[in-house]
C-alpha positions in Angstrom: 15.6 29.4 -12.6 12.2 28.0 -11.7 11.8 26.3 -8.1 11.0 23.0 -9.6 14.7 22.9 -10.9 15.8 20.3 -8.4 18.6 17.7 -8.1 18.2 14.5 -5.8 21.6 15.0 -4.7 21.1 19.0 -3.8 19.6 18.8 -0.2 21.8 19.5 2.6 21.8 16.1 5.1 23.5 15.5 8.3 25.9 12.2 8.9 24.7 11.2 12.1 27.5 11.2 14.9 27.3 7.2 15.3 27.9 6.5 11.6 30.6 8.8 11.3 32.1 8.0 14.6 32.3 4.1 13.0 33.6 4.9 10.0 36.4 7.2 11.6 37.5 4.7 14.0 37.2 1.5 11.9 38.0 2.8 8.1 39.9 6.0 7.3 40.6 7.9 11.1 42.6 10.6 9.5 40.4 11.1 6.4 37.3 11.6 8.2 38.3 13.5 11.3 39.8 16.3 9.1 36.6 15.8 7.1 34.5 16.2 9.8 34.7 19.8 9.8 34.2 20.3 6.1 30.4 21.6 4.5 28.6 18.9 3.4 28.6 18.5 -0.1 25.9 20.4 -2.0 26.2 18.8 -5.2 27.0 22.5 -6.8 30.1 23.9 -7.8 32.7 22.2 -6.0 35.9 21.6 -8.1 37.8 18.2 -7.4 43.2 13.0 -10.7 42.4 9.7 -9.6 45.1 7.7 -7.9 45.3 3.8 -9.1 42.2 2.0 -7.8 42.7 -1.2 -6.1 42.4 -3.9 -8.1 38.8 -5.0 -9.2 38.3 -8.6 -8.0 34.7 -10.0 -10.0 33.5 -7.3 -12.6 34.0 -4.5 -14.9 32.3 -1.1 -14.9 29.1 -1.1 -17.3 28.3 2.1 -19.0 27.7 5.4 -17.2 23.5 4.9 -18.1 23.7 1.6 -16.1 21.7 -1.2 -15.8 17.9 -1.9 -16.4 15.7 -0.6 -13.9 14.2 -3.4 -11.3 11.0 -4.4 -10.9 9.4 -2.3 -8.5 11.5 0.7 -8.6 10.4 2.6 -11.4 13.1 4.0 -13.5 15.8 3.5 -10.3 18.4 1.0 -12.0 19.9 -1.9 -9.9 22.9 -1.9 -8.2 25.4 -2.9 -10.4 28.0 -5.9 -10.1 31.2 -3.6 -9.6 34.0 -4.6 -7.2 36.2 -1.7 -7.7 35.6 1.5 -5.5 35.6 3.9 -8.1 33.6 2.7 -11.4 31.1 2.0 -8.6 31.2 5.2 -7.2 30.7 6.8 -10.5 27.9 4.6 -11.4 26.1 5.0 -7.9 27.0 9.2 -8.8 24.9 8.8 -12.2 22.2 6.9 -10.2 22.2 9.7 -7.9 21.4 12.4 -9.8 18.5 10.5 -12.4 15.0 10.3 -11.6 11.7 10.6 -14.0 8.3 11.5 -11.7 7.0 9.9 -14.9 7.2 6.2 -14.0 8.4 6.4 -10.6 7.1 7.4 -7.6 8.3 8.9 -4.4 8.3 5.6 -2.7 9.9 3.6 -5.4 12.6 6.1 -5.6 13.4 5.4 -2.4 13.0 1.5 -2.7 15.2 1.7 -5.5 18.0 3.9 -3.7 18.1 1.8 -0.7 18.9 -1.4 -2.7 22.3 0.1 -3.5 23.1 0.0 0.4 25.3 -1.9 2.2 23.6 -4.3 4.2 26.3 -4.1 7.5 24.2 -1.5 9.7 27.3 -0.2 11.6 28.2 1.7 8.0 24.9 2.2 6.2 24.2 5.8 6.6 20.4 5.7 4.7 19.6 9.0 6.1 22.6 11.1 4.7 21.2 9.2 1.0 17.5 9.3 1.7 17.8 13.2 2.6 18.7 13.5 -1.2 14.7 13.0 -2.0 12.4 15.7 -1.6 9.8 15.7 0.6 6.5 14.2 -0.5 4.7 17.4 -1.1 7.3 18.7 -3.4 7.6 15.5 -5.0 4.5 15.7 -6.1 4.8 19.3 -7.6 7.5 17.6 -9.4 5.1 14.8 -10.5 3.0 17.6 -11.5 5.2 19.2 -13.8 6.7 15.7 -15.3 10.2 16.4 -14.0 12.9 13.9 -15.0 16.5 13.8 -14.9 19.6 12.6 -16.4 23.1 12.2 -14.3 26.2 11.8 -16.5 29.5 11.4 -15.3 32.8 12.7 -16.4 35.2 11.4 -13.8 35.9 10.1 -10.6 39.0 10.0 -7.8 39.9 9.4 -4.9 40.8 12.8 -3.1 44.0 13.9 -1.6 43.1 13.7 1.7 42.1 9.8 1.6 45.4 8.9 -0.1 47.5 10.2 2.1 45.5 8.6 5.0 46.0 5.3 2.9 49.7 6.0 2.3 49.8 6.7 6.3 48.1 3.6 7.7 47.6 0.7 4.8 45.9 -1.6 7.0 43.2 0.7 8.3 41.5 -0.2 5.2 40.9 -3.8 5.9 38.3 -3.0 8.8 35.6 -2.0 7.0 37.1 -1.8 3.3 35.3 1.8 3.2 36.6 3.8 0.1 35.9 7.9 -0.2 35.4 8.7 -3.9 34.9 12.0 -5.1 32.9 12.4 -8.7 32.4 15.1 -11.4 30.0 15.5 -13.9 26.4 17.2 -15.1 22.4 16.7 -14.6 20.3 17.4 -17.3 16.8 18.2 -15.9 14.0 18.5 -18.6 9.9 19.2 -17.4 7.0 19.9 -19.4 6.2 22.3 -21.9 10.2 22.1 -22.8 11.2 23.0 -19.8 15.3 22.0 -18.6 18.4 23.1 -18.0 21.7 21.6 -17.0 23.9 21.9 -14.0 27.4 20.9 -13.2 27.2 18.2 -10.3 30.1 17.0 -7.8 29.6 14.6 -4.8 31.8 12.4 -2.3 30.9 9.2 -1.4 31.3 6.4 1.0 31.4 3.3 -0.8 32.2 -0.2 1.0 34.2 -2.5 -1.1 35.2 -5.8 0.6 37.4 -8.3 -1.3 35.3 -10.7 -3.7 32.3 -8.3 -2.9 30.7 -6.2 -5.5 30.7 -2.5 -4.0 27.6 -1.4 -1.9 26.9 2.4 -0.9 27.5 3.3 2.8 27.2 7.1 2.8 27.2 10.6 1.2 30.3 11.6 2.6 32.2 14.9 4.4 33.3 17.2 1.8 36.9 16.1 0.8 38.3 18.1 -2.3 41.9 17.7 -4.1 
């Protein structure tokens, strides 16, 4: 498989001590000190059935494609207006694993990732989501070749782990209204010349979902499976 065969979401990232250290004190304790000493996610080959999300309080899930791109990050769609933890986890999943060198440059990628973030600093891990790009020298060997991608998404759930951290301590929820999400599904990578292949794709994240809020991103999470 040539070099150039790269996913977004395949880079290995560190959650830095402060972040997690938040999230485990003022979110899910439980989840994300047994977390903690989990691999991070890889985005390859990791096998995760979703419990009943809580209840969506503004907006429905739009398609897996997503929304139009905005202005000024290329072919990176906007955040969508989803209140419910795991239609946007899926969504942000999809957005994850797309890109197109094409139209879109390095720094608009970026741009275009961050405006998915939550905007509450205590949670918003940029760096674990950030890592996700390639560097700018191989970005541009990607440019080169006219790399694009397509993530699609078959499902998404909460894991095992998170549940019964919910079941144990309801309340802990309300603190930062941080949601773990595990999703499934499958990039489709296509360069020049007919160049592609496909790959199956699974990744945890942190979403923040506080009540009539839509859903922000906080982090790439700890491996969680089940």
């Amino acid at each position: 498989m040539p070099k150039r065969f790269l996913s977004l979401s395949g880079h290995g990232v560190t959650w830095s001590a402060g972040k997690r250290a938040a999230i485990v004190a003022l979110a899910i304790a439980a989840l994300l000190a047994l977390a903690a000493t989990a691999a991070w996610f890889t985005g390859r080959g990791e096998h995760h059935q979703s419990a009943d999300p809580p209840s969506q309080s503004r907006s429905s899930s739009p398609s897996e494609a997503g929304p139009r791109p905005a202005a000024g990050s290329g072919s990176v769609p906007k955040p969508p207006q989803i209140a419910e933890p795991v239609a946007f986890a899926k969504t942000a999943a999809a957005m994850l694993w797309s890109y197109d060198t094409r139209d879109t440059n390095r720094d608009q990628q970026l741009a275009g990732m961050r405006a998915w973030m939550t905007k509450e600093t205590k949670y918003n891990d940029w760096a674990s989501v950030s890592g996700q790009v390639p560097d700018p020298l191989l970005w541009s060997r990607m440019d080169d070749q006219k790399q694009h991608a397509t993530g699609t998404v078959t499902e998404g759930h909460y894991p095992g782990a998170f549940k019964q951290a919910l079941a144990e301590d309801p309340s802990a929820i309300t603190k930062a209204y941080i949601y773990v999400v595990t999703v499934n599904g499958k990039q489709q990578i296509e360069w020049m010349k007919g160049g592609g292949g496909a790959e199956d794709r699974a990744i945890t994240l942190a979403v923040q979902c506080r009540p009539s809020h839509d859903c922000t991103l906080a982090a790439i999470a700890p491996s969680v499976t089940q």
